[in-house]
N, C-alpha and C positions, 0 to 999 in steps of 0.2 A: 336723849340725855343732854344736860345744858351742861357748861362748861364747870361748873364747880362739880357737881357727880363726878364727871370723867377726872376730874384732878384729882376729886378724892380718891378712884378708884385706883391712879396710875402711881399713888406714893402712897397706898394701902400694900395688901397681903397678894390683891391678886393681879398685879401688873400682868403679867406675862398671860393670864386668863384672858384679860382686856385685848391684849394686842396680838391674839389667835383670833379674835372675829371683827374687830375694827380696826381698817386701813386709821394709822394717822400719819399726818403727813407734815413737818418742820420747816418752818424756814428760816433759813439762818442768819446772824449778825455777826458784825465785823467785830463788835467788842466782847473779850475775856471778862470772865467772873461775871459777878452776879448782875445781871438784866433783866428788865422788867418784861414780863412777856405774859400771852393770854392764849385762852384755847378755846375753841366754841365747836358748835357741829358743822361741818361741811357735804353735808350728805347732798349728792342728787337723786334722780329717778331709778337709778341704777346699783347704787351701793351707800352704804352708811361710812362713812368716815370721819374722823374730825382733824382739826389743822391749829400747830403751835406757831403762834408768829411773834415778834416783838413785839410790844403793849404802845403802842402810836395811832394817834388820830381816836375817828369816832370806833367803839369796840361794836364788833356785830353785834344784832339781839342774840340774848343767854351765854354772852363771853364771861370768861371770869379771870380776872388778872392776878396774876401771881411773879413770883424771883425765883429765877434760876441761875444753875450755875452756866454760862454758855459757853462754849468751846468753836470758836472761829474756824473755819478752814484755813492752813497754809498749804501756800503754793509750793511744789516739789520743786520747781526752777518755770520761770519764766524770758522768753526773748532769750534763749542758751544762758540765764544767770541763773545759777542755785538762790534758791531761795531759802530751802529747807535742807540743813546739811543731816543727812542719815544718821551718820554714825554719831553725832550730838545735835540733837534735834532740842526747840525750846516745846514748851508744851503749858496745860494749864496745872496746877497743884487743888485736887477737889479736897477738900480740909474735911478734919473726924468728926470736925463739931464746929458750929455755929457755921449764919450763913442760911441757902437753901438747901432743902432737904432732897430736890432735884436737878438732873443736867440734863441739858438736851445740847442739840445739834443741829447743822444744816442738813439736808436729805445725803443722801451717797449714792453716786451714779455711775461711778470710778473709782472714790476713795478708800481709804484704808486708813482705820481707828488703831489708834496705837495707846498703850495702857502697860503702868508698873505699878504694882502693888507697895505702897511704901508702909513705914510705924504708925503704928497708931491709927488704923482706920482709914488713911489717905489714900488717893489714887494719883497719879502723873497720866495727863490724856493727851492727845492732840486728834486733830484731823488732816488728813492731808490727802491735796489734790495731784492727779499725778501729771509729769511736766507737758504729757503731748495731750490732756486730753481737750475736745472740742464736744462742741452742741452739734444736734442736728439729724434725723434717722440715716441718712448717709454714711454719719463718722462713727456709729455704733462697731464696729470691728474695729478699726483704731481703740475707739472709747474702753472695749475689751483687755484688746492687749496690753494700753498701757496700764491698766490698772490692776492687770494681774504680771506685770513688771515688777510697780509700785508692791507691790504685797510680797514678792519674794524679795525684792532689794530688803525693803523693812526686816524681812523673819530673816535674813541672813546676815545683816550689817546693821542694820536699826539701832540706837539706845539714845537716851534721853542724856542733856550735857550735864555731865559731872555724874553718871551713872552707869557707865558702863557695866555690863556683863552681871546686872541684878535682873533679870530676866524679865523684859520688857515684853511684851504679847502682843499679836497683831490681831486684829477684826478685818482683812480686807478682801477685794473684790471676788475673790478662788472661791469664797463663802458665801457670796448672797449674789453675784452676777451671771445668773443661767439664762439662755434663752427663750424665750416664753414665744406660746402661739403667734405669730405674723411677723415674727422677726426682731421684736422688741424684747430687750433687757430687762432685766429686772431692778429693780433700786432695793433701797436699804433704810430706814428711820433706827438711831439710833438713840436710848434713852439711860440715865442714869438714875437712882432712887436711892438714898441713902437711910436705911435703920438703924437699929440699937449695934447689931453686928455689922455695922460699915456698910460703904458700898457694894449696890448689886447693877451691873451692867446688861443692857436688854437690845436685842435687835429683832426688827419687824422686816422681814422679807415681800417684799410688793410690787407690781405691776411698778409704772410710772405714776404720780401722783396716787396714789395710796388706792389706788380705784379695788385692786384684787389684792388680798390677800394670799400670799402663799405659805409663810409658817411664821412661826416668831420663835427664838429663846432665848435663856437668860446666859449667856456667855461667861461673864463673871459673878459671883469666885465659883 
């Protein structure tokens, strides 16, 4: 499939159809709201998958560029500084109307999606990285634990600032980080699609780099 198919098919009827049999796999940007970003096939010898990246430079053959809504990672604390305060966290605001009709994300390897339902169709998101985690197959028990810190700190203190106690939702690591054959974790693609009835929130469960599949569903609402 070239890259407008699969777009048409991921802010169609059957997203979550799509992402039970193809790995896709995100990569992320530092800037909130709406970004220019492309998706094309990345398949090898091995497995079919496709890959959303910013829309920069030359676009591979059968990319097709589109605007999303993008949702940056913060940092939980960095160097012992808070970065991201829990209990009033900033976040992005996905609007009921006007705009793209989709959001994506960086991959989640650790993190934990954080989400409140507001008036009118809206959503409040963030992504957040959690403060100790590291790269590398070594630090993968680290990379574990903090992120399933991260995920209860969020479900027990979390809210978004000036919203307290409107019941904010977490997506994080306890959900999509089990350990898979040879030792390796599993990641997370996270997608958003907005219809006539608002936003619907999707996560793909997968190997590293989108290679295996292991489930996908639709989380929200």
């Amino acid at each position: 499939m070239d890259g407008q198919l699969v777009y048409n098919i991921l802010t169609g009827p059957s997203t979550l159809d799509f992402l039970k049999h193809y790995g896709l796999m995100i990569a992320g940007n530092s800037a909130a709201g709406p970004v220019a970003y492309r998706v094309f096939n990345n398949s090898d010898a091995n497995s079919t998958r496709y890959k959303m990246e910013p829309d920069l430079g030359m676009p591979p053959a059968g990319a097709h560029s589109f605007q999303a809504q993008n949702v940056p990672m913060q940092k939980e604390e960095k160097d012992g500084v808070t970065m991201v305060c829990i209990p009033a966290m900033g976040g992005l605001r996905l609007p009921g109307a006007g705009g793209p009709n989709i959001m994506v994300t960086g991959l989640l390897t650790a993190c934990s999606f954080a989400y409140l339902p507001l008036p009118n169709g809206e959503l409040k998101v963030a992504h957040i990285m959690p403060s100790t985690r590291v790269s590398g197959d070594a630090a993968d028990s680290k990379i574990a634990t903090s992120g399933m810190s991260l995920a209860n700190n969020l479900a027990a203190s979390g809210n978004f600032a000036g919203q307290s106690g409107q019941g904010m939702k977490v997506f994080g690591s306890n959900l999509y980080q089990h350990q898979r054959e040879g030792g390796a974790f599993s990641a997370c693609s996270i997608i958003g699609v907005r219809r006539m009835n608002g936003w619907a929130l999707y996560a793909q469960i997968h190997t590293q780099q989108a290679r295996n599949v292991v489930t996908a569903v639709q989380f929200y609402p």
